[in-house]
N, C-alpha and C positions, 0 to 999 in steps of 0.2 A: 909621439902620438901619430900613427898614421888613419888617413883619411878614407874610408872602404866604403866603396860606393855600391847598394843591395839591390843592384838590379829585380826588375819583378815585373808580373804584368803579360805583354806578349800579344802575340796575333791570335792566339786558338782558343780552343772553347775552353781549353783550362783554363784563362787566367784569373777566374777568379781565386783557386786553388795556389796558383803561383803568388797573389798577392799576400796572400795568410801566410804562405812559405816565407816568403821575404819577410814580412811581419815579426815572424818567428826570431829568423837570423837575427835583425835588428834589436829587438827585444834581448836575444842571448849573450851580445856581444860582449868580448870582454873591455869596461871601460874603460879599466889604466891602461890599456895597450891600442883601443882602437876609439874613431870618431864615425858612427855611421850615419850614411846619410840614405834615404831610401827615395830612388829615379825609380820609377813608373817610365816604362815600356809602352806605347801604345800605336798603331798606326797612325794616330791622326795629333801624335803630340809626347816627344820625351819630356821629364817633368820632375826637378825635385821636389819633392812633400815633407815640409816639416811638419813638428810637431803639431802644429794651431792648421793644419792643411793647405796651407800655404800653398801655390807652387809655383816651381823658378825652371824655365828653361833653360833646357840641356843645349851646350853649342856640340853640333855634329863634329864641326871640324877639327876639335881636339879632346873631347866629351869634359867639357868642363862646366860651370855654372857661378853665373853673378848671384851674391845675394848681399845687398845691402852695401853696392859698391865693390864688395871684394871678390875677387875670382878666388875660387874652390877649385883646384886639380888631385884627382885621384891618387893613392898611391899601388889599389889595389879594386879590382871589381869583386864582388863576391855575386857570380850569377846562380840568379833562384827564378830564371823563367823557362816552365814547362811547354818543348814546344818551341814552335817558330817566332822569335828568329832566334832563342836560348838555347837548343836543345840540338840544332840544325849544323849549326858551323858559323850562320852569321857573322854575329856578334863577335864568334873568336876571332874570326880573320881581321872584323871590325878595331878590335882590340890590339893583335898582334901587327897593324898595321899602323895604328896609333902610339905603338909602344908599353901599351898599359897593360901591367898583371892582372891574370883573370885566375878564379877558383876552380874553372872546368877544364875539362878535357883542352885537348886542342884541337883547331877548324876539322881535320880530315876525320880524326876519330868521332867528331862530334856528325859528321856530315854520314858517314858509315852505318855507324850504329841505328842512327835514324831513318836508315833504311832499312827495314826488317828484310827486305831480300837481300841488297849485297851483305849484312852483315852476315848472316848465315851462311853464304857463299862463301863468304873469307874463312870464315870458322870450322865448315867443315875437314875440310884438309887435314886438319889438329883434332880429329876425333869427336867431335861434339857434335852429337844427332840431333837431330831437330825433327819435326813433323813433315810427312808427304806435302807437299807442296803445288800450287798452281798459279801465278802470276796473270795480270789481266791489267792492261792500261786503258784508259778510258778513250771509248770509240773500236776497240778489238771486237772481233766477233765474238760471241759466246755460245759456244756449244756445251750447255748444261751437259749431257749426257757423258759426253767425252769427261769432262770434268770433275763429275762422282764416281765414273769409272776411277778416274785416277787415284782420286783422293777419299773416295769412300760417304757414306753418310751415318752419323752425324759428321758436321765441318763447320770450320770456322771461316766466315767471309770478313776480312779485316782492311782499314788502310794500311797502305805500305810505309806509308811515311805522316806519321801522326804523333808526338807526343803524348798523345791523351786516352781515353779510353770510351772516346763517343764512333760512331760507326762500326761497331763491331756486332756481329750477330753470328746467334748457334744456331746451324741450319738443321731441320731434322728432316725435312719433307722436302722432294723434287721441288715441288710449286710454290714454298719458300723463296728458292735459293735466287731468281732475279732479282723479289726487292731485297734479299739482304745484299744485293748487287751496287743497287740502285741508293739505301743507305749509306753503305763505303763511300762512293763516289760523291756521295757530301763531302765527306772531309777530303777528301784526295783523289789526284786524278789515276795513280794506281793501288793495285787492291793484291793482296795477296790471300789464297784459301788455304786451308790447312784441315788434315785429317784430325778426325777426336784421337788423343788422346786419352788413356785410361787409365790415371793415376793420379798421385798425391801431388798437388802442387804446392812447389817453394819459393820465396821468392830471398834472394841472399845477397845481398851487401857486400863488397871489395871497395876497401878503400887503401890510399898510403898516408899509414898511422907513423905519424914519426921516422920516416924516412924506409918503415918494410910495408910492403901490400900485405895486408891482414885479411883476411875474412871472417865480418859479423856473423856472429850466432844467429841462425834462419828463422826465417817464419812459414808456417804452415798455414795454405790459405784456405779456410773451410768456406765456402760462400753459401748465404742461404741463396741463391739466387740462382740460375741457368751455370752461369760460368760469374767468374770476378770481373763484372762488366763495371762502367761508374758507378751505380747505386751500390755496389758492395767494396768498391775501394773507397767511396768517400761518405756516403751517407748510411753505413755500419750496416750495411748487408752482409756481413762479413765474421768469419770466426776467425781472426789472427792469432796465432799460438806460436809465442815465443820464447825460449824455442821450438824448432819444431820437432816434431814424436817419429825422431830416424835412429834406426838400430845406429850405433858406432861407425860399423862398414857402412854403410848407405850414407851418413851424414860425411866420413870421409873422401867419398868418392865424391861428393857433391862440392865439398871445398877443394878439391885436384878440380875438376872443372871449370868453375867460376874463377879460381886463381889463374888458372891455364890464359883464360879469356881473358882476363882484365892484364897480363902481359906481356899475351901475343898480338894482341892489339895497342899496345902501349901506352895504356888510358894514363888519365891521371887524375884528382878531385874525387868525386863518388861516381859511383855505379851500383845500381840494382838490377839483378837478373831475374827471371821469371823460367823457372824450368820445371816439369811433368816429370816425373819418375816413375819409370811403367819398367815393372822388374829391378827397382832398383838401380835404373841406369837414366840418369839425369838427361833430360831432352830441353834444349832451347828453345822459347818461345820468341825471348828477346830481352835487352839492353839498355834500360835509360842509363841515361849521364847527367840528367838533371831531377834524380830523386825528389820527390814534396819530401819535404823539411817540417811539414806541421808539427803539433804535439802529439797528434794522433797517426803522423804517417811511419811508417816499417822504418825508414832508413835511425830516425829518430829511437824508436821501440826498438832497434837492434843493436846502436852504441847503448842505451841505458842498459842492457842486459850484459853487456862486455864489461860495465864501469867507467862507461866516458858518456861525462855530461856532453850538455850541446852547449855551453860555451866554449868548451875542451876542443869540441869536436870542429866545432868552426873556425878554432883558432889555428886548429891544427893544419888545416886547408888552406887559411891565409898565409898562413906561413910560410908552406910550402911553395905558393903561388910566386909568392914574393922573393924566394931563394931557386926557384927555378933558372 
């Protein structure tokens, strides 16, 4: 019986979404094979929570935990925090410094992807388009005009480095586009714009299922809302169709992409990508490495559609972690 410790929780506005993730994991686990315990993430307090709410502090120094006398050591992390420090690299480095198996990516991949501009940068090289572009760190000058030249109007003003989906606005109007500036810059100190897009958004799952990078059956994202901002990824603004409604070629060319990505960058654990298909040629928006795990999130909705429960699906992960 090993010991898998469900990380959850975090610094960003997601966490409450991350905690239902974890939630989830723990709930699905398999129990002849695993003992979970679910650590709560928090700036001002690591935390195991049992069952009765309990909670037992976490020692930094070796991430272990007394409870009733007995020290508890990990054999295995299963990270479900959306976001900083889960999402980022932290915690990997935290972990591969400590020695302990983790379910995600590893620190650089984690630290890359999490930046929607280097990631794109790296990416392109390997054929994978992405949206016009214009970077801004906080305190740059900003010359609106220069800026829609470039990138055109409508645009998207986004954090550059956010796990989440708060500070993002769809600009349509010159006199918009500072406070969708001034928004970003809540969540982060830089911001990347991006030109609209005019096409069917997907968002597609790569994971390594048993030892091959497979890629989940897609989902197509209809939002009743501006763009798939929070309210339409979490609180069902959202038409998710899965799968999603791509001739044969199209949906081919869309798994050559996202496989390409997931190991040219030498991921590992899950990934969900978000790309625009305008003519049929898959555009990059971006990359998580800490997919939500809810009952209602994609990554979930796209192993049920292939045949792999979520306990399958998580064991699958641990396992790998652990044979790494």
């Amino acid at each position: 019986m090993k010991n898998i410790a469900i990380i959850m929780g975090g610094y960003s506005s997601e966490y409450q979404i991350s905690l239902k993730s974890g939630n989830v994991v723990y709930q699905n686990l398999d129990q002849a094979k695993y003992k979970g315990y679910r650590i709560h993430i928090f700036k001002e307090k690591w935390v195991y929570v049992d069952d009765n709410d309990n909670e037992y502090l976490v020692d930094k120094n070796d991430f272990s935990v007394i409870v009733n006398g007995n020290k508890i050591v990990f054999d295995c992390v299963f990270n479900a925090i959306h976001g900083t420090p889960g999402e980022d690299g932290l915690m990997q480095a935290y972990f591969e410094l400590l020695g302990i198996k983790q379910t995600s990516c590893d620190y650089y991949q984690a630290a890359l992807t999490f930046n929607k501009r280097d990631l794109l940068s790296v990416l392109k090289p390997y054929g994978i388009k992405t949206a016009t572009s214009f970077y801004l760190n906080q305190g740059d000058k900003i010359d609106v005009d220069e800026i829609i030249e470039k990138v055109g109007l409508p645009c998207f003003v986004k954090p550059n480095k956010s796990g989440s989906s708060f500070g993002i606005s769809k600009v349509h109007k010159k006199e918009d586009f500072l406070n969708a500036v001034e928004n970003a810059y809540k969540e982060d100190n830089e911001i990347i714009i991006e030109s609209f897009l005019d096409g069917t958004e997907v968002s597609v799952g790569v994971i390594n299922y048993k030892g091959e990078v497979i890629v989940l059956p897609m989902t197509e994202i209809v939002s009743e809302n501006d763009f798939f901002d929070y309210e339409a990824k979490y609180l069902g603004k959202s038409q998710e169709i899965t799968p999603a409604r791509l001739t044969p070629e199209i949906e081919a060319r869309v798994r050559e992409v996202a496989k390409k990505a997931y190991v040219v960058l030498k991921m590992s654990g899950f990934s969900r990508s978000e790309y625009i298909l305008v003519n049929g040629e898959p555009h990059m928006l971006e990359m998580n490495t800490i997919p939500g795990l809810t009952n209602e999130s994609l990554i979930p909705q796209q192993a049920h559609e292939a045949g792999i429960s979520l306990s399958d699906l998580f064991s699958n992960v641990i396992e790998l972690a652990l044979n790494k």
